[in-house]
Structures are given as structure tokens and as C-alpha cells.
C-alpha positions as CSV (number, residue, x, y, z in Angstrom):
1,X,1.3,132.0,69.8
2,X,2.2,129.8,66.6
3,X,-1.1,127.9,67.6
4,X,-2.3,131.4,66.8
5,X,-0.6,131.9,63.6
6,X,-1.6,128.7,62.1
7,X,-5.0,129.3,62.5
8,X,-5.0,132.6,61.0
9,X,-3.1,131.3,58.2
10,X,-5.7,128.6,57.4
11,X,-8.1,131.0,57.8
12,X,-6.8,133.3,55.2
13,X,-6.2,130.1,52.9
14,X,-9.1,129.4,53.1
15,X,-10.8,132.7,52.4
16,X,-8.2,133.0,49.1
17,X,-9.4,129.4,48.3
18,X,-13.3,130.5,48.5
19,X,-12.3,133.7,46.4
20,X,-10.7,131.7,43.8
21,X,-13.9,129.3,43.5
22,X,-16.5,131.9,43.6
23,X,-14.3,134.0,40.9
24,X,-14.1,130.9,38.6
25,X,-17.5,130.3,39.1
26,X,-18.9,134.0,38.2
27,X,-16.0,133.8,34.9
28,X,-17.2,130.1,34.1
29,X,-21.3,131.9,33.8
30,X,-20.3,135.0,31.7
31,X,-18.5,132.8,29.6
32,X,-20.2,132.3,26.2
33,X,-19.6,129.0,25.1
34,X,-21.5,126.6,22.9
35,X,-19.4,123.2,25.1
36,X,-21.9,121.8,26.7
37,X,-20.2,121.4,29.9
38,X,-20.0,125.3,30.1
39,X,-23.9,126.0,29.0
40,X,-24.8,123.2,31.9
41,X,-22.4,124.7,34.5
42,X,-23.6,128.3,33.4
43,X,-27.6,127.5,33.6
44,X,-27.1,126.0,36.9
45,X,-25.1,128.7,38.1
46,X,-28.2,131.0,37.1
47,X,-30.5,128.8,38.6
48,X,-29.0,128.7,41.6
49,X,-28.2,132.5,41.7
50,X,-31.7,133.1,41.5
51,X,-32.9,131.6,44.3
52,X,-34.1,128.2,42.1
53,X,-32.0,125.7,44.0
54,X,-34.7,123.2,43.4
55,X,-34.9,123.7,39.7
56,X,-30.8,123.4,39.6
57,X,-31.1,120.3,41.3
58,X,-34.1,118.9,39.3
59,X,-32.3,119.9,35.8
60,X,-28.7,118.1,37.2
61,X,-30.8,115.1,37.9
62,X,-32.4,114.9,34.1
63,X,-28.8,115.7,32.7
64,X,-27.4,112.9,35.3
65,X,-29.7,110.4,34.6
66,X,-29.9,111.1,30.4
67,X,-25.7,110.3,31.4
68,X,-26.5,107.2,33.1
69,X,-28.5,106.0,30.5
70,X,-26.4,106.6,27.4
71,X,-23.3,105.1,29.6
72,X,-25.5,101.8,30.3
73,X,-26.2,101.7,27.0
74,X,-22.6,102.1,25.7
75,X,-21.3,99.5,28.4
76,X,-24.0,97.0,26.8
77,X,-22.9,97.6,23.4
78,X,-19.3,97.3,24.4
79,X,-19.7,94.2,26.1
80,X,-20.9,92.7,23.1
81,X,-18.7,93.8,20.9
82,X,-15.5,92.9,23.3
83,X,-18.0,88.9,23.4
84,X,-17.7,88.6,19.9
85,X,-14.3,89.8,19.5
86,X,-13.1,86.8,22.3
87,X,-14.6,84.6,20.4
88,X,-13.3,85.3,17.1
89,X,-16.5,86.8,15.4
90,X,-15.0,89.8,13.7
91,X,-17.4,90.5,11.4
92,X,-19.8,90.2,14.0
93,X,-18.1,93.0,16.0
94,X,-17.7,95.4,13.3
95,X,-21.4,94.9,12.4
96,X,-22.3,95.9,16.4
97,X,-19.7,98.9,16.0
98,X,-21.1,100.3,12.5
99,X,-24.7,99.2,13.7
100,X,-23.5,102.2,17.0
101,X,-22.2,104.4,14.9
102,X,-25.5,104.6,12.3
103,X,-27.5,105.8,16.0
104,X,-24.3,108.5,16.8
105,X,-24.0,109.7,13.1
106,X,-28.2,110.0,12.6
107,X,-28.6,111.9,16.3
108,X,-25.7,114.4,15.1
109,X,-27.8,114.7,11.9
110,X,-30.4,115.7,13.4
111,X,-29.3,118.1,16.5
112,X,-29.8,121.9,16.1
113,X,-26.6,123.5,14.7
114,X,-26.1,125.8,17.8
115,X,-26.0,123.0,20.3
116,X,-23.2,121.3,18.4
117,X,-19.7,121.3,19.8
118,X,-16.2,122.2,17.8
119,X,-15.6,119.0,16.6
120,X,-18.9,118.2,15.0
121,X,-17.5,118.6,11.7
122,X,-14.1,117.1,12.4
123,X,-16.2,114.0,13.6
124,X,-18.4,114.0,10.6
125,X,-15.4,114.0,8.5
126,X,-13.4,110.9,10.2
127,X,-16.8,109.2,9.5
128,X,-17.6,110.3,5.9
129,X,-13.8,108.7,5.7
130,X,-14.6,105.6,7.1
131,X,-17.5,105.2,5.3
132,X,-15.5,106.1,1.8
133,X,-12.6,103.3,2.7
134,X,-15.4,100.6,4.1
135,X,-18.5,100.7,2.4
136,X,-22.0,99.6,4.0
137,X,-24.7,98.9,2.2
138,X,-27.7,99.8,4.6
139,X,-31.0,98.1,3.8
140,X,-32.8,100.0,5.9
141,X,-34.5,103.3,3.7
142,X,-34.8,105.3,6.8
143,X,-30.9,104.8,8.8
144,X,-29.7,105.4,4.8
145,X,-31.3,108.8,4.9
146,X,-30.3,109.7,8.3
147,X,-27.1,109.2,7.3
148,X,-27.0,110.3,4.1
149,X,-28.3,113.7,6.0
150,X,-25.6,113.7,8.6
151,X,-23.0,113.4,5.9
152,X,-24.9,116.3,4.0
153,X,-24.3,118.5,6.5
154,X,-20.3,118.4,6.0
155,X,-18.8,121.7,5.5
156,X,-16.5,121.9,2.3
């Protein structure tokens, strides 16, 4: 008999436990958010509502390997940077770092305005900062402009 009792009560776990998932799940696709985790979760969710398992999986593939991608190519650039800060080449570090942050501030420049996140601004800000206190002068006319339009783009 408690054999009995156990196994009912995992059962019924387990059926509260799908109940809270599939609840969460149908609150996470109303939910209008501009995060990007949310739109992603919320357009696979609809994919895979409506029948189109196979485009779900093919657009968490692009999104996972875009990931991969932009993580191999931060790991590179912090390799380097972590290289020449062993062996003393400060300067040489910073350049690699401010070199970065030129591709991050040009690509937020750049992104449409409704795919940009809550901190866009506050980022944009710590940057314009940085920028203020340490000075760079860029010799290339095109990364200047970039980032003379991310900076542009600062609310007051």
C-alpha cells in the first residue's frame, strides 16, 4: 500500500511539475518584451505551436551557431589581450580592448532601435565616458563615423 501511495504521489508531482512548465511557457509567449532571450523563446514557442518543429529547430541552430561564433571570437580576442598583459605590453592590451570595443560600439550604432535591449543607452553612456576620460584618436575615416554615430544616438 505505501508502494501505492508513492507512486501516486510522484505521479501527481509530476503532473503539477508539467503544469507549471507548460504555464511558464504559454506566460513567457504572451509576454511582450523587446530582451532578446524572451522574443527567441517566444518565436520558438510559436514555431513549434504551429506544427513547424523543423523551422524551430533550423532558427535555434542559426541563433546557436551566430553564439558560437561571436564566443570564439571573444575567447580569441581575450586570449590576446590576457598574452600581452603577462608579458607586460599594456598598451598593447588596451589597444586590443579599445580596437573590441570600436566593433561592439559601431554594431550598436547601427542595430534597429526596436531590437535594442534596456541598457543600450546606459552602455552607450559608460562608453561616451570612457571615451571623454581616454581619448583615441582613430585614423580610420569610416570606424570614426561609426562611432561618432553610435555616440549620436545618446539620449539627453
Amino acid at each position: 500500500m505505501k508502494k501505492h501511495h508513492i507512486f501516486l504521489f510522484i505521479v501527481i508531482l509530476t503532473g503539477l511539475l508539467s503544469l507549471m512548465v507548460w504555464r511558464s511557457k504559454a506566460q513567457t509567449a504572451k509576454t511582450e518584451s523587446n530582451e532578446p532571450l524572451d522574443r527567441y523563446t517566444s518565436l520558438i514557442l510559436s514555431l513549434q505551436k504551429s506544427g513547424q518543429t523543423n523551422t524551430a529547430n533550423e532558427v535555434a541552430g542559426v541563433i546557436s551557431a551566430m553564439d558560437l561564433s561571436k564566443n570564439e571570437a571573444d575567447a580569441g580576442i581575450l586570449v590576446a589581450v590576457l598574452h600581452q598583459l603577462r608579458s607586460g605590453h599594456t598598451n598593447e592590451a588596451i589597444n586590443l580592448l579599445e580596437t573590441q570595443l570600436n566593433g561592439a560600439l559601431i554594431g550598436m550604432a547601427y542595430s534597429e532601435p526596436k531590437d535594442r535591449s534596456a541598457s543600450f543607452q546606459d552602455i552607450l553612456r559608460m562608453a561616451n565616458d570612457y571615451r571623454k576620460k581616454y581619448p583615441r584618436d582613430e585614423k580610420n575615416p569610416d570606424v570614426k563615423a561609426g562611432i561618432q554615430h553610435a555616440f549620436s544616438q545618446l539620449q539627453k
